[in-house]
N, C-alpha and C positions, 0 to 999 in steps of 0.2 A: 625420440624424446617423449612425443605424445601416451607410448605403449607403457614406458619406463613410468610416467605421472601416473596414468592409469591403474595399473598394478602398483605403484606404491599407496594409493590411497584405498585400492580395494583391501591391499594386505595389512591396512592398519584399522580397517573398518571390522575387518575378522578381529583383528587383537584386543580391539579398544573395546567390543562386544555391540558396536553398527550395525544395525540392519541394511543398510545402503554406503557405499562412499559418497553419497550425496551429503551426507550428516555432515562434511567437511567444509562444504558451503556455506552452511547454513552458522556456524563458528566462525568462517572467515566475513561473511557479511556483518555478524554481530560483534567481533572484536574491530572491526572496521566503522561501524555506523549506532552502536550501541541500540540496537533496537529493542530486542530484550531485557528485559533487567530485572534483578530479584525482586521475585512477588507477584509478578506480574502475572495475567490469565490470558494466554492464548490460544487463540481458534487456529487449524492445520485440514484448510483445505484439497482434498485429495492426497491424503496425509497415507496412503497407503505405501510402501511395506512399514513403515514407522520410523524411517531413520530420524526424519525430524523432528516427530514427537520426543524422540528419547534427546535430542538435543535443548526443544522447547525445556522439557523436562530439567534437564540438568544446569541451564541454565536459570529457568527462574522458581523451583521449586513450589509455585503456585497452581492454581486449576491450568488443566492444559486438557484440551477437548480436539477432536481427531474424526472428519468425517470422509469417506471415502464409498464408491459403492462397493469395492470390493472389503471382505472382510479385512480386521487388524490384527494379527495377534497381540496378546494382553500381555500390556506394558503397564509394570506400577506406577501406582500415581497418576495415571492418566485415563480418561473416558474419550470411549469411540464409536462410534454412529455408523449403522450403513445406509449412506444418504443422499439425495443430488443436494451438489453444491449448487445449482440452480433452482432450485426449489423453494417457496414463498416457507413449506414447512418446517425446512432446514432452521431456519432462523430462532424459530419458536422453538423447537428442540435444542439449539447449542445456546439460547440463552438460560433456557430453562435448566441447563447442565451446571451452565458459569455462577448462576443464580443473579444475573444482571448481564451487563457489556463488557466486551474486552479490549484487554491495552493494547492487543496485538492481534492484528490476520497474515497468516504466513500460507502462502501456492506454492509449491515444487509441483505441482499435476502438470502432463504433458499430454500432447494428443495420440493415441496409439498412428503409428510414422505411413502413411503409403509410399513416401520416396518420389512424392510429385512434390517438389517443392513448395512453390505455390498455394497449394490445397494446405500443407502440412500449415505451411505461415497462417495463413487465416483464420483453419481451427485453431492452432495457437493462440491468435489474439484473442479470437472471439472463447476462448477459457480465460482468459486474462480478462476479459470485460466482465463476466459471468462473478469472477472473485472479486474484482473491483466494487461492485454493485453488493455484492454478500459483506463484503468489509465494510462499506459505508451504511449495513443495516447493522453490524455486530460489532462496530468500534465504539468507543468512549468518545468522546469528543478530545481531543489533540493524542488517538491512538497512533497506533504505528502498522505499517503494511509493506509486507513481501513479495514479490510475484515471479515464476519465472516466464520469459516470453522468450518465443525466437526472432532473431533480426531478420526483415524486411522490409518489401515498401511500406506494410502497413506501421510499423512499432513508434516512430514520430508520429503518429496519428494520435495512437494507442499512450503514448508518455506525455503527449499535453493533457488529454483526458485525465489523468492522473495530477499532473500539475494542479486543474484545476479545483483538487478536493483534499490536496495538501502543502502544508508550507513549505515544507524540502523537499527535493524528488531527485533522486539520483539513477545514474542505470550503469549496472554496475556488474564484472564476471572475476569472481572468485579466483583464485589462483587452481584451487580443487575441479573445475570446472575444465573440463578437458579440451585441448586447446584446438582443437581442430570443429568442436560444437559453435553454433550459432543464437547459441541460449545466451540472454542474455537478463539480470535481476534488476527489476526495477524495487528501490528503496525508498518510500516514502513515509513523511513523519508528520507527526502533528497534523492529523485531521480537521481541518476549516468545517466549522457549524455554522458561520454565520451566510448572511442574507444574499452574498455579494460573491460573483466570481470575477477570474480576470478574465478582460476582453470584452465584460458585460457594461451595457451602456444606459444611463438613465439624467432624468431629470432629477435635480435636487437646488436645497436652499440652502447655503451657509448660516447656518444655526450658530457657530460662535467661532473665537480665535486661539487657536491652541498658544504653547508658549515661545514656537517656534516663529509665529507668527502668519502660521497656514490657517487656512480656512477650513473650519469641520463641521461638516454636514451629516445629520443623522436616518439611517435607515436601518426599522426594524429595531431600534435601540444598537445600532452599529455604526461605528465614527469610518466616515467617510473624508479620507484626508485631502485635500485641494491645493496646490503649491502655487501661492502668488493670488490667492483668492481673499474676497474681503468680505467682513460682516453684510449680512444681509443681500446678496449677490444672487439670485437666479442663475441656473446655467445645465447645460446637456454635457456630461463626465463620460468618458472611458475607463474603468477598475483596470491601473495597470497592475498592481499586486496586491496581493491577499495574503494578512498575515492571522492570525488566533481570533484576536482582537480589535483588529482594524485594517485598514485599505486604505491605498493609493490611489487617487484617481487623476489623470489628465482631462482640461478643456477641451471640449468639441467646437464648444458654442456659449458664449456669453447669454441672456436674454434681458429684456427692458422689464 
């Protein structure tokens, strides 16, 4: 069955004029999670042979920028860099391409495989972190972000990290995705700019009372929401969720 998916999606990737069957992925994650959308400028790192570019592409008929070290062949409509995606440079070139920030950062880049498991997972995260850190210098504020990572012990590590710089976060294997791989997409939306992560803990002051009747307290010019808290109240919070806009936070600790 796995042979049968496999070659159906390569012989549609010849037809459809794909550079990769990976292209198939990147359509099923975005008919599933709308990440793309017309207009939109996305960044495709390690975007090499360019199946995803030509998907970015077609999907949002906007700038679409492609860095890879290996070369790209030239696809319309699209600008491509031979670049490390870890590199402080990188960044200064693909915005300089975009002519500002992007709505989107999409990784399909995998580690070249040694067949030690183990070693293979790790590189894998550690590309996956490398993109994570690239996307939070070259997203818009509430962008959007694609990654592929392989499953292991590390990947729950590696998907709170991600939680904690977006408001949805899903992890998620395409149908295209052959079924016997260990790749797995992590989906995440709406990029968090403000002050506050979850998990993070701090002192604050209830500054006023919203309409719900919760206590909000401000940091950085960011509402810090408090359930069961009252004007003027001292106290040591827990951030249990982060949203655009605002945060949840639970009591640690009262103070006098």
């Amino acid at each position: 069955m796995a042979r049968d998916q496999r070659d159906y999606y390569y012989r549609l990737a010849k037809e459809e004029g794909f550079r990769a069957r990976s292209a198939y992925k990147l359509l099923q994650i975005n008919e599933k999670f709308n990440v793309i959308k017309r207009g939109d400028s996305v960044v495709d790192l390690g975007a090499a042979p360019g199946g995803w570019l030509q998907v970015a592409e077609k999907l949002s008929g906007g700038k679409i920028v492609g860095v890879d070290l290996e070369g790209i062949s030239y696809i319309p409509g699209v600008t491509t860099f031979r670049a490390d995606i870890t590199a402080e440079s990188t960044v200064d070139l693909v915005k300089e391409a975009l002519g500002g920030e992007a709505d989107v950062v999409i990784c399909d880049a995998a580690p070249n495989l040694s067949g030690a498991w183990d070693r293979d997972h790790a590189i894998s995260v550690d590309l996956a972190r490398s993109a994570l850190q690239m996307a939070k210098k070259l997203l818009k504020p509430r962008g959007n972000f694609v990654v592929k990572v392989f499953q292991g012990d590390m990947f729950t590590d590696y998907l709170n990290e991600v939680r904690k710089e977006f408001s949805t976060v899903h992890a998620h294997s395409p149908v295209a995705s052959r079924k016997e791989s260990a790749e797995t997409y992590v989906v995440a939306k709406r990029l968090l700019t403000g002050p506050v992560r979850k998990g993070d803990r701090l002192d604050i002051e209830i500054e006023s009372v919203g309409k719900s009747g919760d206590g909000v307290a401000m940091v950085e010019g960011f509402a810090i929401i408090v359930r069961g808290s009252k004007l003027g109240e001292k106290m040591r919070v827990k951030i249990d969720a982060v949203k655009p806009n605002f945060a949840f936070a639970d009591v640690l600790e009262r103070k006098d």
